[in-house]
C-alpha positions in Angstrom: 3.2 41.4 65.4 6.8 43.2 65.9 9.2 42.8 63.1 11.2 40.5 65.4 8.6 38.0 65.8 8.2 38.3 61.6 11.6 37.0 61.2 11.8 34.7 63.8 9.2 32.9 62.1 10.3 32.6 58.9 14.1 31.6 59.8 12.2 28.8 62.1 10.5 27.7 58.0 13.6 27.9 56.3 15.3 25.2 58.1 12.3 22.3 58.4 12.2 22.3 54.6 15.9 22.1 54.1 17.9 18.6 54.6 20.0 17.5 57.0 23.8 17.3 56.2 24.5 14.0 57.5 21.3 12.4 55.4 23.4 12.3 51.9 20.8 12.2 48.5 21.0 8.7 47.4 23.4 7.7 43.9 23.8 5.0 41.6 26.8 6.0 40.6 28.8 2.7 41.9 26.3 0.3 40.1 26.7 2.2 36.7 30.9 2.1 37.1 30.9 -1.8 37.8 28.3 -2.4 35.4 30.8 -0.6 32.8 34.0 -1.9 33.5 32.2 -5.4 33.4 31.2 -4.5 29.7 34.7 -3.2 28.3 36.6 -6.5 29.8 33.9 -8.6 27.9 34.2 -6.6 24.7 38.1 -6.3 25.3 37.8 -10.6 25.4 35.6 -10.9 22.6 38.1 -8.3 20.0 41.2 -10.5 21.0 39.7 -14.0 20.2 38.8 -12.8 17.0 42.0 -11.0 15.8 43.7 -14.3 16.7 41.3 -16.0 14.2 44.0 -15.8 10.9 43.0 -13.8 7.4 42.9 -17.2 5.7 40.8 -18.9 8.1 38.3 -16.2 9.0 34.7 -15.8 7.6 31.6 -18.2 6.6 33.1 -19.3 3.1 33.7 -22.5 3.1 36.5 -24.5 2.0 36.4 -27.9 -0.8 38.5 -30.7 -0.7 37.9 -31.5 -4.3 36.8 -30.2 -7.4 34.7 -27.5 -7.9 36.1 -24.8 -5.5 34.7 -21.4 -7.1 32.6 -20.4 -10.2 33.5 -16.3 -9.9 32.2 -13.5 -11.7 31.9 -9.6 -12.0 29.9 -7.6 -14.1 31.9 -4.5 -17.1 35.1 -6.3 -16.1 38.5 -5.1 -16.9 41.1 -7.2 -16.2 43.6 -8.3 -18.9 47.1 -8.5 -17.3 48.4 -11.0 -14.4 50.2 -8.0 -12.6 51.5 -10.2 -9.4 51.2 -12.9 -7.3 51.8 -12.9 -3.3 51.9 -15.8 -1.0 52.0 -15.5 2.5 51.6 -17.8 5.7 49.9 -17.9 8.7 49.0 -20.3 11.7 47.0 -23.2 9.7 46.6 -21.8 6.6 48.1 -20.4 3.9 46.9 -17.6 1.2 47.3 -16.5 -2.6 46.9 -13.3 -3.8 47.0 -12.5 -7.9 46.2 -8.7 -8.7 45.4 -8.1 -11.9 46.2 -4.7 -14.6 44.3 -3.2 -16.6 45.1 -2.6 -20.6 46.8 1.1 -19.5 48.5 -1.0 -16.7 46.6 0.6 -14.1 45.0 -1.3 -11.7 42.1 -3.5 -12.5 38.8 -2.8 -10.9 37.1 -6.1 -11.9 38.5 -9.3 -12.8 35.0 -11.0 -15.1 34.3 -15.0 -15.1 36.6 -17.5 -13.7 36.7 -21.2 -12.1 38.9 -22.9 -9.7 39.0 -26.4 -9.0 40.9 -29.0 -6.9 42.4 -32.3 -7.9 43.2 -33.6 -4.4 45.2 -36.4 -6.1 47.6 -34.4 -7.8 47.3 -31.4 -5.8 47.1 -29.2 -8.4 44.8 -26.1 -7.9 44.1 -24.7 -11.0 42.3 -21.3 -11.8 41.0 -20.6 -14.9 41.0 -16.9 -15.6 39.1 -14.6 -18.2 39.7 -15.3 -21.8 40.3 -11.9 -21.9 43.6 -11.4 -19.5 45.9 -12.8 -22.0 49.6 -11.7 -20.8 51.2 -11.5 -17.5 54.1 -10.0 -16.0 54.6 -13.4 -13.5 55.8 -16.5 -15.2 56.6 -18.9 -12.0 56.9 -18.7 -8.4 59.0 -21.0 -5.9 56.9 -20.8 -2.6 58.6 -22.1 0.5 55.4 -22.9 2.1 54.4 -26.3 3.8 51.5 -26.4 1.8 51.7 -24.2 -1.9 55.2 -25.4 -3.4 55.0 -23.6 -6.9 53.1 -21.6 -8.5 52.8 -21.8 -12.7 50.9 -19.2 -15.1 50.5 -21.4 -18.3 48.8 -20.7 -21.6 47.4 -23.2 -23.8 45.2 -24.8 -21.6 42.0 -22.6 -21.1 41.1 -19.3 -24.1 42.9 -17.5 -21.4 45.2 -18.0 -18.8 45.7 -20.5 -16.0 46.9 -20.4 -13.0 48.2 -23.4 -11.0 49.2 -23.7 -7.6 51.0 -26.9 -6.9 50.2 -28.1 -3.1 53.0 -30.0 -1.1 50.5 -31.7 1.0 46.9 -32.4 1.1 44.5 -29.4 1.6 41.5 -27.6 1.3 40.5 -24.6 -1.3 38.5 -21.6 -0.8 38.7 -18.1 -3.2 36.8 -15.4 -3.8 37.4 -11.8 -5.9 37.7 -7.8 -4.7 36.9 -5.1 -6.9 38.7 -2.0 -7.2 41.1 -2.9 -7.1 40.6 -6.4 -8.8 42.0 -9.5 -6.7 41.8 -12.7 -6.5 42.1 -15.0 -3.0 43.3 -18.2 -2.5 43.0 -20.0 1.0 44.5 -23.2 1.8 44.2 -25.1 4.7 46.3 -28.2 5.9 43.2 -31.4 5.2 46.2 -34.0 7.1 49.9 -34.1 7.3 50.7 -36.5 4.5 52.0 -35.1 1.3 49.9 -35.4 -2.4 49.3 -38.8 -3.4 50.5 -38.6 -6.9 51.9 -35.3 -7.3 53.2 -33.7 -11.1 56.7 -34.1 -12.1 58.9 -31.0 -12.4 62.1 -30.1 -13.1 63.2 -26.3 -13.9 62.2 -26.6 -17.7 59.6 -29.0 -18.0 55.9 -29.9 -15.5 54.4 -33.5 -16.6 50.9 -33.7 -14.9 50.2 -36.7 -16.9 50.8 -39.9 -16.7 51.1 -40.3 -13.2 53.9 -42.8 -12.1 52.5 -46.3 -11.4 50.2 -48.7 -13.6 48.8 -47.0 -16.9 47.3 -48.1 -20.1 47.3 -47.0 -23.9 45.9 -44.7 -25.2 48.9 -43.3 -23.0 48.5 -39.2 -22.3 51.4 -37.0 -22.3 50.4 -34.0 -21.0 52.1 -30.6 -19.3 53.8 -27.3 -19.6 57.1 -26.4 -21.1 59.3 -23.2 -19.0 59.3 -19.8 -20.8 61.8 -19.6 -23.5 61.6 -24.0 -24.2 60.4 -23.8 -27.5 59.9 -27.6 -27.9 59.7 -30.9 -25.5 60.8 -34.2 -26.5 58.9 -37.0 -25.4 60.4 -40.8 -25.5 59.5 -43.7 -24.2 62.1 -46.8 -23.4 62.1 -50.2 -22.3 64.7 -52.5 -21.3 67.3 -49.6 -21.9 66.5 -48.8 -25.5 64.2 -45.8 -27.0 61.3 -47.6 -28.4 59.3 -44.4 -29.6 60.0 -40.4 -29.7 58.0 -37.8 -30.3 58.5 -33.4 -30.7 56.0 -31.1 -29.4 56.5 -27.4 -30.1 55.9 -25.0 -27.4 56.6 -21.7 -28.9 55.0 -19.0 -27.2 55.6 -14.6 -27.6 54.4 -14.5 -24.0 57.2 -14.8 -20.8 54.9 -18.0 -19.4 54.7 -21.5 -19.2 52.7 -23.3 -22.2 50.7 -26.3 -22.5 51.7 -29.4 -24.4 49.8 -32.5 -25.0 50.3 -35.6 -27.1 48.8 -39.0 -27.4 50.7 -42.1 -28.1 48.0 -45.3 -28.9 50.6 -47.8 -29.0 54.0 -48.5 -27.2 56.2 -51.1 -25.4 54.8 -52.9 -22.5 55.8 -54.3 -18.8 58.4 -51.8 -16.8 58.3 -48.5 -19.6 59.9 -45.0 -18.6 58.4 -41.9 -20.5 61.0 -39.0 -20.7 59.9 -35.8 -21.1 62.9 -32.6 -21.5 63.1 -29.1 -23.1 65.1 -28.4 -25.7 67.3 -26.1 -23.6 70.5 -27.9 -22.2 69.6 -26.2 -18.3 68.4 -29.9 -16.9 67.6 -33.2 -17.7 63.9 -33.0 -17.6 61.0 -35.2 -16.2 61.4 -39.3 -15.9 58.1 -41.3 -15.4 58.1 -44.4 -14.3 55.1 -46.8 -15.8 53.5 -50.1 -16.1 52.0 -50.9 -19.4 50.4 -54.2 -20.1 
C-alpha cells in the first residue's frame, strides 16, 4: 500500500470518532442557577422575618403573669456590686439590664442565686439578688417607658439587695442571667392596655407599697422604702381632720439606696381614715393613702 493510501485512511478515522460541531455536549448548568437563586431568596426571607422578631421577645423562654418569674443560679459566683442598670424599648416589649462588679470593680463573671417574682396587682417586679452583692452604685431610675415607670434598688427587704421595677401597666415577666460578664435580663411585655390595678404610692422621698388605697382592716401594715439620705419616715393616721395616731420609723442606711421600712399599727380610727407617710427631708409632702377601716 503507497504512503498516500496510508494517510488517506487514517485522516478518513480521525473524523468518524470526533463530534459534530453543531451537536453541542449536553449541560445542567441552567437547572443548578435557578435551583440556586431560588434557595438565597428563601434564605434571604427567612433572615429578615427573624431579625424583625425584637431582643425582648425572641426565644423559647417563656413569660409569667404572676408570681414566680425566675429562680436563677450560677455556680463560684462573684458578684457583689450593682454596677448599672439599662432600660431600653422596643416594638411590644420592653427590657432591663443590671450588670453587676466584682469586689476590685471589675466586671462580674457570675452573679450566684436569685428570684424574681410578679405581683400583677401592684405591678411591682421585684428581684431578689445575692446576699452577697451588698452595695450599688444605682440608687433610682425614672424610665419613660409605657410599661417600666421606676426602677428602685432597696435594702432591708431581702439579706441582700432588691431590685424593683415598678410597671405602668399590666404585663408579663421573663429574665434570665449571662456570665462573663455577669447580667441580668428583664423582658416585659404589654399583657392589655389598662394600667396596674392598685399600683404603690410614690412621691420623690418616700414608696408606700402597703396599704393599698380602698377597704382595709387592722392589723393595718405600713410598709415601704424611704429615698437615700431620708433618715426617718413618719407615719400618721387621721380621721375627720385630726391626727389620731403617729408613729417614727428610722431608715438610716451608709449605702446611697432606698431602705425598707415597716410598721404595724393593731388599733386605729375607723370609717373614712387617711394614712400619711413623709421623709424627714422638707423636698415633698410625701405619700397620702386613702382607707376604709371598720
Amino acid at each position: 500500500m503507497t504512503r498516500l493510501a496510508v494517510l488517506t485512511m487514517a485522516a478518513l478515522a480521525l473524523t468518524a470518532c470526533t463530534p459534530a460541531e453543531s451537536e453541542p455536549a449536553p449541560t445542567t448548568t441552567a437547572p443548578v442557577e435557578t435551583s440556586t437563586t431560588t434557595t438565597i431568596a428563601a434564605s434571604t426571607t427567612t433572615v429578615a422575618a427573624v431579625a424583625a422578631v425584637p431582643d425582648c421577645l425572641a426565644g423559647n423562654l417563656p413569660f409569667a403573669e404572676q408570681g414566680i418569674v425566675a429562680a436563677l443560679d450560677s455556680p463560684q459566683h462573684d458578684a457583689a456590686i450593682v454596677g448599672g442598670i439599662r432600660w431600653h424599648a422596643e416594638e411590644g416589649c420592653e427590657r432591663v439590664i443590671i450588670e453587676f462588679l466584682a469586689e476590685g470593680g471589675s466586671p462580674a463573671t457570675r452573679l450566684g442565686p436569685l428570684g424574681v417574682t410578679l405581683a400583677a396587682d401592684t405591678g411591682i417586679v421585684r428581684i431578689a439578688l445575692p446576699e452577697e452583692v451588698e452595695t450599688t452604685a444605682i440608687g433610682d431610675s425614672l424610665i419613660a417607658g409605657n410599661l417600666v415607670e421606676r426602677i428602685y434598688v432597696v435594702e432591708g427587704i431581702e439579706d441582700g439587695l432588691v431590685v424593683d421595677i415598678h410597671l405602668a401597666a399590666r404585663g408579663a415577666v421573663r429574665a434570665f442571667t449571662t456570665n462573663s460578664p455577669s447580667r441580668l435580663v428583664v423582658d416585659v411585655r404589654p399583657t392589655s392596655e389598662d394600667p396596674v390595678a392598685s399600683p404603690a404610692s410614690a412621691s420623690g422621698s418616700v414608696v408606700v407599697s402597703s396599704p393599698l388605697p380602698g377597704p382595709s382592716l387592722y392589723p393595718l401594715q405600713v410598709a415601704g422604702y424611704a429615698a437615700p439620705g431620708v433618715e426617718a419616715v413618719r407615719i400618721t393616721l387621721s380621721s375627720d381632720g385630726r391626727t389620731t395616731l403617729e408613729r417614727s420609723v428610722s431608715t438610716v442606711s451608709d449605702n446611697h439606696v432606698w431602705s425598707f421600712f415597716g410598721i404595724t399599727i393593731s388599733d386605729g380610727p375607723s370609717d373614712l381614715v387617711l394614712v400619711q407617710v413623709t421623709g424627714d427631708t422638707a423636698t415633698d409632702d410625701g405619700v397620702t393613702v386613702e382607707l376604709d377601716l371598720p
